[in-house]
N, C-alpha and C positions, 0 to 999 in steps of 0.2 A: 504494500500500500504506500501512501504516498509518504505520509508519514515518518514509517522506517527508512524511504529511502533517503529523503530529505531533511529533515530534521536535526540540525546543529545548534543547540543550546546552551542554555548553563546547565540542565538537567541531564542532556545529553553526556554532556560531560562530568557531570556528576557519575553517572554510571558509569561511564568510561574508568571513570579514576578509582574505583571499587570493583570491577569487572574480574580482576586475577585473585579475588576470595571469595570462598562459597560462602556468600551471606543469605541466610534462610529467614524467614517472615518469624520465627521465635529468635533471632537473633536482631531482627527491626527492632522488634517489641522491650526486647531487653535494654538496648541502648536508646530505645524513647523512656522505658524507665528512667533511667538513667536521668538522662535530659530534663525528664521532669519534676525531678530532685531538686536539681539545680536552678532550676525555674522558680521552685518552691521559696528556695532560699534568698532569692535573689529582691531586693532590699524596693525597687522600684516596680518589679512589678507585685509585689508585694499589693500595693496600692492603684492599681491598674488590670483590675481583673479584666477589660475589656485585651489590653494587649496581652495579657497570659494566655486568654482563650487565643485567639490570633495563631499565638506563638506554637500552643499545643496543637491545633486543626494542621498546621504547618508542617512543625517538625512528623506527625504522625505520618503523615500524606507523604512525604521524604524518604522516611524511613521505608516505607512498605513499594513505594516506585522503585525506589533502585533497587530489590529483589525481581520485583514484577518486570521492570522494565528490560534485565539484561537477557531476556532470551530475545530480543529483537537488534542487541548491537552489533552491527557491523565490524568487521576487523579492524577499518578506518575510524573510526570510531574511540577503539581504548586507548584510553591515555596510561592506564596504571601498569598494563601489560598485558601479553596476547596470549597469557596461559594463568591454570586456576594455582592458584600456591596450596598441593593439598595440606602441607605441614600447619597452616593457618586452622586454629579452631573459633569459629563464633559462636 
C-alpha cells in the first residue's frame, strides 16, 4: 500500500531505530509503566492533569506502534540495524 511504500517520518524512524530488538506488546507495556512512574512524579504535571493525560494517550500509542508497526519496515528504512540482536531480552 501506499503507505508502506512511502512513508518517511519521525515514527518511521522511530521504528527504524528499535527494528534490530525483539520488542513484544508486554514489553511496550512495561516501559509505559515505567514512563508513567515518572510522569507520576514529575512536579509540573503534577498540576496539569490535562497535559498528563496528553502525555499518557501518547506515550501509550508509541509504545505499542513500534511493535505493531515493524513488520511493515522496509530495509531502507532501519536506522538501528538490519538484523534482530537475539542476545537482547525485553
Amino acid at each position: 500500500d501506499l503507505y508502506a511504500q512511502k512513508k518517511k517520518g519521525k515514527y518511521t524512524r522511530l521504528v527504524g531505530r528499535h527494528a534490530n530488538y525483539p520488542i513484544t506488546h508486554s514489553a511496550a507495556e512495561r516501559w509505559y509503566f515505567f514512563m508513567e512512574a515518572a510522569m507520576a512524579e514529575h512536579e509540573a504535571l503534577q498540576s496539569d492533569p490535562q497535559a498528563l493525560d496528553a502525555l499518557k494517550l501518547y506515550f501509550r500509542y508509541t509504545a505499542h506502534y513500534i511493535v505493531s508497526a515493524m513488520v511493515y519496515m522496509r530495509d531502507d528504512q532501519l536506522s538501528g540495524g538490519t538484523s534482530i540482536d537475539p542476545g537482547r531480552v525485553w
